[in-house]
TIGU-502143 format. One line per field, with one value per residue (C-alpha): residue number from 1; residue in one letter; x, y, z. Coordinates in steps of 0.05 Angstrom, whole numbers, plus 5000, padded with zeros to 4 digits. Layout:
% residues N
i: NUM	... $
aa: A	... $
X: X	... $
Y: Y	... $
Z: Z	... $
This chain:
% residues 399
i: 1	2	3	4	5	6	7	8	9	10	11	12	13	14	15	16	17	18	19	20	21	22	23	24	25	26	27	28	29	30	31	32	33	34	35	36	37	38	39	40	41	42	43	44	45	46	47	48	49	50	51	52	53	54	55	56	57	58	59	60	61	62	63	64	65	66	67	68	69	70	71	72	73	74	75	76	77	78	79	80	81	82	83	84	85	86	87	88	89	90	91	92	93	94	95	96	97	98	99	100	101	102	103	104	105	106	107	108	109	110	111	112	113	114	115	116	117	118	119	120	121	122	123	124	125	126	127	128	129	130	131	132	133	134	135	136	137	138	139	140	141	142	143	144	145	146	147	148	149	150	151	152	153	154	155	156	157	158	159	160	161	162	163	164	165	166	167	168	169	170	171	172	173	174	175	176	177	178	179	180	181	182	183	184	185	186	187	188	189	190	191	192	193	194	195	196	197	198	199	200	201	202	203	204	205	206	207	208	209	210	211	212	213	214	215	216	217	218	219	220	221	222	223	224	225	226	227	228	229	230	231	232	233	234	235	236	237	238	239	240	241	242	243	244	245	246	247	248	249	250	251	252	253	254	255	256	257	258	259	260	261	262	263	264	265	266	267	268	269	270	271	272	273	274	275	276	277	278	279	280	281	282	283	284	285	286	287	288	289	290	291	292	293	294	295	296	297	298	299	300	301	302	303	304	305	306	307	308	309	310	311	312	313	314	315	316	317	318	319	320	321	322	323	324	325	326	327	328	329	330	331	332	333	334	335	336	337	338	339	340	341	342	343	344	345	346	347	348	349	350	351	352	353	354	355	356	357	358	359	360	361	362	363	364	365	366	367	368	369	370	371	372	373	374	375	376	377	378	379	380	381	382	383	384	385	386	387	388	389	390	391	392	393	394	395	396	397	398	399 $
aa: X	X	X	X	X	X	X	X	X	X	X	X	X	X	X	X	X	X	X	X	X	X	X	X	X	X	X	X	X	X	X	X	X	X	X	X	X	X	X	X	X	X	X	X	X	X	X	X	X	X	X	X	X	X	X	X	X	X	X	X	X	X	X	X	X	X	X	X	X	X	X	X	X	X	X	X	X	X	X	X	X	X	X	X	X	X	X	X	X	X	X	X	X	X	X	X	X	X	X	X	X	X	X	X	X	X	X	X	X	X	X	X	X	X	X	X	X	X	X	X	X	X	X	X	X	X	X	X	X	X	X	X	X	X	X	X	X	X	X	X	X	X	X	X	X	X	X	X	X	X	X	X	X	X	X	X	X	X	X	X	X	X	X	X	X	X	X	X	X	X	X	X	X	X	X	X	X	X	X	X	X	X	X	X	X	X	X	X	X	X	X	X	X	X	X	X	X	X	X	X	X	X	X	X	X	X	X	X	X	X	X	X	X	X	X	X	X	X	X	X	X	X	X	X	X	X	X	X	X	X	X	X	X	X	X	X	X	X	X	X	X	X	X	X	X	X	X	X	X	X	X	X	X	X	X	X	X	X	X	X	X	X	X	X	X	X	X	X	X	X	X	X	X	X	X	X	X	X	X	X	X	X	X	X	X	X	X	X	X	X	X	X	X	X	X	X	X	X	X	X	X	X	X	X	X	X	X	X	X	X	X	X	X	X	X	X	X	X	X	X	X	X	X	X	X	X	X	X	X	X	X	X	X	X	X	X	X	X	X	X	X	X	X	X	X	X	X	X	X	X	X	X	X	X	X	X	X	X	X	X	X	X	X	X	X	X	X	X	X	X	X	X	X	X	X	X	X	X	X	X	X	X	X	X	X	X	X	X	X	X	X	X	X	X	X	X	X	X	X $
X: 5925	5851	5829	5768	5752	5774	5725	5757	5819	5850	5845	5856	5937	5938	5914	5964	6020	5998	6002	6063	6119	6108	6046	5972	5928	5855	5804	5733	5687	5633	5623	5626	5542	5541	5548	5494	5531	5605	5584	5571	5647	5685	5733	5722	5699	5756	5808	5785	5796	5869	5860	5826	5887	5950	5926	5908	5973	6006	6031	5985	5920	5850	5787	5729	5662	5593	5564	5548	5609	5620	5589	5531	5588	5606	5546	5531	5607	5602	5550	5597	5651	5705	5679	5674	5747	5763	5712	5752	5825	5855	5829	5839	5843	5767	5744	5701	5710	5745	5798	5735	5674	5721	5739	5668	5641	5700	5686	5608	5611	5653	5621	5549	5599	5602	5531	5539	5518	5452	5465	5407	5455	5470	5543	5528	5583	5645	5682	5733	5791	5819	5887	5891	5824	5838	5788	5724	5760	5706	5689	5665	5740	5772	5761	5796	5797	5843	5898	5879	5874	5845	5779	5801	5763	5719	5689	5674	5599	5586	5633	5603	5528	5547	5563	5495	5460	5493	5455	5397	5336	5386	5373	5397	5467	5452	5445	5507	5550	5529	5555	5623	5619	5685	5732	5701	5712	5787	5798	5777	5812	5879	5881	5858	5905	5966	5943	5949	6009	6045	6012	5999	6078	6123	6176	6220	6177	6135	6058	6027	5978	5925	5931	5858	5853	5784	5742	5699	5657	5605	5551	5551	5483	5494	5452	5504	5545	5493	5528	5508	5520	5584	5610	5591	5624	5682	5690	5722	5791	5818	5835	5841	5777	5748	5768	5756	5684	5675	5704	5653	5590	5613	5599	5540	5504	5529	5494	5425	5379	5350	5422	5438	5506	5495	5522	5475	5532	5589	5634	5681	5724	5776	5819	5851	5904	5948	6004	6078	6063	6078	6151	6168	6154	6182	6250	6246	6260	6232	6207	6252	6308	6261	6262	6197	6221	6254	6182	6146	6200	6182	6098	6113	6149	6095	6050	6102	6087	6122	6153	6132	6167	6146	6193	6150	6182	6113	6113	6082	6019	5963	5973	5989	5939	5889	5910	5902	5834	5811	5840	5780	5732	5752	5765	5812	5860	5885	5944	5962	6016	6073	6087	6059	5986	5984	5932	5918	5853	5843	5794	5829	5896	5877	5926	5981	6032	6006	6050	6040	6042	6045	6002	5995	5952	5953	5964	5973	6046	6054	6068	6018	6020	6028	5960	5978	6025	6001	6057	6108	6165	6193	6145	6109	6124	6063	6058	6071	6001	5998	5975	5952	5883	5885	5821	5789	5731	5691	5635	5573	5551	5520	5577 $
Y: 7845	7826	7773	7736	7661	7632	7616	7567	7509	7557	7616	7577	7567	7645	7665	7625	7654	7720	7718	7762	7721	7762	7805	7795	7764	7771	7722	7749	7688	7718	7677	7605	7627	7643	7577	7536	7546	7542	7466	7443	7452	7391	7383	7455	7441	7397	7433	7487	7453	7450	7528	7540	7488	7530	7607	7588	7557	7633	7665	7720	7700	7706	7697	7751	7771	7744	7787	7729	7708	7652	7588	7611	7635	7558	7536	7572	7571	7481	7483	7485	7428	7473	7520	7449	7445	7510	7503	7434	7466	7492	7560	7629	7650	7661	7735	7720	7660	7642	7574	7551	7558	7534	7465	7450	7465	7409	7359	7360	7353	7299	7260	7275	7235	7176	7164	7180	7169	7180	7248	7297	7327	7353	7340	7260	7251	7281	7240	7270	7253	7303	7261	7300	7277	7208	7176	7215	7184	7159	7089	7082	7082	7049	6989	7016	7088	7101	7048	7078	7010	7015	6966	6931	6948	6892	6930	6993	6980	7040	7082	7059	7072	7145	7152	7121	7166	7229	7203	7220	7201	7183	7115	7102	7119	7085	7018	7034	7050	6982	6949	6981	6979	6924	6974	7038	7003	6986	7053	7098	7046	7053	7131	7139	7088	7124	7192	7146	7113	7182	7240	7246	7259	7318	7308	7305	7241	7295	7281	7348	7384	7413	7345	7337	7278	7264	7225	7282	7258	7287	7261	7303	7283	7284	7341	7395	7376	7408	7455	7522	7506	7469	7532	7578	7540	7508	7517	7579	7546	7474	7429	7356	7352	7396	7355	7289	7312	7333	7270	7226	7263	7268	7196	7194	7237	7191	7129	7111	7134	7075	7038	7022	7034	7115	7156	7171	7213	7226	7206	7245	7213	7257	7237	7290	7315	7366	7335	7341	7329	7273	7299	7324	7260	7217	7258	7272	7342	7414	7432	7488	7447	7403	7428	7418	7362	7328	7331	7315	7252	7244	7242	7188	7142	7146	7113	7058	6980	6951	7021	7046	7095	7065	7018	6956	6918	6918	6926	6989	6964	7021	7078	7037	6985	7055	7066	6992	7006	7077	7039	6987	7044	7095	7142	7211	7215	7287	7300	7361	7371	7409	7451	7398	7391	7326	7282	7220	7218	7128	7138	7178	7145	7073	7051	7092	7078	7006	6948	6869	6839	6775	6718	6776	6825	6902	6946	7019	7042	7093	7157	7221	7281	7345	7397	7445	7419	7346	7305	7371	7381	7423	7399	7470	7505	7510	7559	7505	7485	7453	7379	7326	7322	7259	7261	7200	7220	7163	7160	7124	7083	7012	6961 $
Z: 8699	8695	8649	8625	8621	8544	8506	8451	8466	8419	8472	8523	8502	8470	8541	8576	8527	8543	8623	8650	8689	8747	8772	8809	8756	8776	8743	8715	8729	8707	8640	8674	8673	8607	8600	8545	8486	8507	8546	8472	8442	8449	8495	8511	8582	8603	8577	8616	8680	8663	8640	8711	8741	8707	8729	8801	8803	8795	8867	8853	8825	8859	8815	8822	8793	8831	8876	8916	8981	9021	9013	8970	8915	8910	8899	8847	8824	8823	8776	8715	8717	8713	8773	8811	8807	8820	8884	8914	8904	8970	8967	8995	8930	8916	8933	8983	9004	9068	9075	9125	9086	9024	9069	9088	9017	8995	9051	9044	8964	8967	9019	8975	8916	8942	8916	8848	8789	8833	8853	8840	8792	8724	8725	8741	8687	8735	8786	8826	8873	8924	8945	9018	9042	9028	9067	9020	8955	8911	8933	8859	8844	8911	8937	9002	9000	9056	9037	8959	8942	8866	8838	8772	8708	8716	8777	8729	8726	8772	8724	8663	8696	8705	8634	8608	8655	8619	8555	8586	8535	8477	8477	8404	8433	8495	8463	8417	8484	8522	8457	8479	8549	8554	8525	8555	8620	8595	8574	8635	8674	8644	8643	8711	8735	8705	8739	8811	8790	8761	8779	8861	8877	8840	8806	8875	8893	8946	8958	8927	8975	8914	8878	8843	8792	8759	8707	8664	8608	8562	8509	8444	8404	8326	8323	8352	8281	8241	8192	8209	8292	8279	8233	8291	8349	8318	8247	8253	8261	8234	8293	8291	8327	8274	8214	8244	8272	8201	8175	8216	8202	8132	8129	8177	8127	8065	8097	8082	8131	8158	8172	8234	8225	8225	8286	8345	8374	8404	8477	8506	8560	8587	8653	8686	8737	8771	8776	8743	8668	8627	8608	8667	8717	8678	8663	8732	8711	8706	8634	8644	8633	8575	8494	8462	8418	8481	8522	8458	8448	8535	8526	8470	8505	8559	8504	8495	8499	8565	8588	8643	8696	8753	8794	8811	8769	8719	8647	8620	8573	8602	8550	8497	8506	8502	8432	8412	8437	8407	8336	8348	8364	8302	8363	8371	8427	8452	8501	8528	8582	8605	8531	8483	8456	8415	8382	8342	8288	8288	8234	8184	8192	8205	8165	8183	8241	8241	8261	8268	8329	8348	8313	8255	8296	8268	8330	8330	8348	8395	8358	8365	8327	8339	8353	8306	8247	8253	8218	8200	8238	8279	8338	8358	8430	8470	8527	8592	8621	8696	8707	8648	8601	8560	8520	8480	8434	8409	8351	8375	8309	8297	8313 $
């Protein structure tokens, strides 16, 4: 079975529904360099890292379609995000590339990391972590790379420097995201530090070999939400991402054009991983054996206030505490993992799902909402996808 890169989050799960149980699946790779307009769909980039993640997965898989081998094919291949990934994953199953020229491509990019965000780069904005070369872990994230001894959020500088520098010349937005650089720090921290905690080990407590855990983020200027380019990239189906995007320039356009409240912009912050799945590492089960409704029940618990599935003996406050945060920041969370694809829209529902806390504080529960019927039930069955995306999406506006 040949097939071709997705070109929508929409494909992406109606081409992972469509792959046969059994059988050689060969990739066309082709269209990672048709690349300007695709780049500019939210969340379309990082989701298809986990697209990229879930097919090489498959016994028989091997991606094709440069007429370029060996180490020249990954260089061309890393400079998309999702070809990156595909370049650092233990190959072998890249036509034309050897397990050899595949290591050295891995160990030289990743030592070349550990000076980033000053990389001579266009994809300054992607951090990654290759678990079975421990020692080239980013520094940026490790205080002691070997011992994976993590920095606490209050050494994120370096992290939040990287993101400024994907602004480029936007320096509207610039000055909007320094106003938020406390919680940006908190929230990258917390994600990525629940893909160390969670998502190095299967579900048997085993280190995995292709474990790849990263930090992706992108800058989306207000301009891309035009109405004609928005219609032709994403308006063709109603997403959450859709309506809230709509939602927030909807108002951008309503305020006066000299207020410094309007919208520079857009963040994306996604964290991602290869390992187990939300569900399944903390059920300690395969999905197989996991309804829809139980992972979906699973993934929210994960978002709970002092849970946590760890056994230090420390309360769970990371995922929830990124919720309390996106509420501040009128953000949008997305989830997807093992068969569920969730969300949560802060700006349209505020209000809703809101609880007091103590000394009357309003924070956010920890309920998210299904991809596709939002608040209807049954909760829908997504085709199973390998690792975990958790996506924050974050208006840039006066504060």
């Amino acid at each position: 079975m040949k097939i071709s890169i997705p070109s929508t989050i929409s494909e992406i799960d109606q081409s992972l529904g469509n792959l046969p149980d059994k059988g050689a699946v060969e990739v066309n790779i082709d269209p990672f360099f048709k690349w300007e307009e695709r780049q500019k769909i939210p969340l379309y980039t990082s989701s298809l890292i986990q697209w990229i993640l879930s097919v090489w997965r498959r016994e028989e898989t091997f991606f094709s379609g440069l007429h370029v081998t060996g180490g020249g094919f990954l260089q061309q291949l890393s400079q998309t995000a999702p070809g990156l990934f595909l370049s650092l994953l233990p190959n072998g199953k890249v036509d034309g590339v050897d397990r050899k020229q595949s290591a050295d491509f891995r160990r030289r990019y990743l030592e070349a990391q550990q000076n980033w965000p000053d990389l001579a780069s266009s994809f300054s904005e992607i951090l990654i972590c290759v678990d079975s070369l421990p020692k080239l872990l980013p520094k940026q994230l490790y205080l002691l790379p070997e011992e994976r001894t993590l920095i606490d959020s209050e050494a994120y500088g370096e992290i939040f420097r990287g993101i400024l520098k994907s602004l480029g010349d936007a320096h509207d937005a610039k000055s909007k995201l320094r106003g938020r650089e406390d919680a940006i720090c908190s929230i990258i921290f917390e994600l990525f530090k629940n893909t160390h905690d969670h998502a190095r080990h299967g579900i048997e407590g085993v280190e995995l070999v292709d474990s790849i855990r990263g930090i992706y983020t992108d800058y989306y200027p207000i301009e891309y939400f035009d109405s004609k380019y928005f219609q032709k990239v994403a308006g063709e189906e109603s997403t959450p991402l859709s309506r809230y995007i709509g939602l927030v320039v909807g108002d951008h356009i309503r305020k006066d054009a000299s207020s410094e409240k309007k919208i520079s912009g857009f963040l994306e912050i996604t964290i991602f991983d290869s390992g187990p799945g939300l569900a399944a590492k903390l059920t300690g089960k395969s999905i197989a054996d996991l309804t829809s409704e139980l992972q979906y029940e699973d993934v929210i618990k994960c978002f709970g206030k002092g849970y946590s599935s760890t056994t230090s003996g420390a309360r769970g406050f990371g995922l929830w505490k990124v919720l309390s945060m996106l509420r501040s920041l009128n953000g949008l969370i997305r989830v997807r993992t093992n068969k569920v694809h969730l969300s949560r829209d802060f700006r349209a529902l505020q209000g809703l799902g809101v609880v007091s806390h103590a000394f009357g504080e309003k924070v956010p529960d920890n309920r998210l909402y299904d991809w596709t019927r939002g608040f209807l039930a049954p909760i829908s069955e997504y085709p199973s996808i390998e690792g975990t995306n958790i996506s924050v999406f974050i208006p840039l506006e006066g504060l």
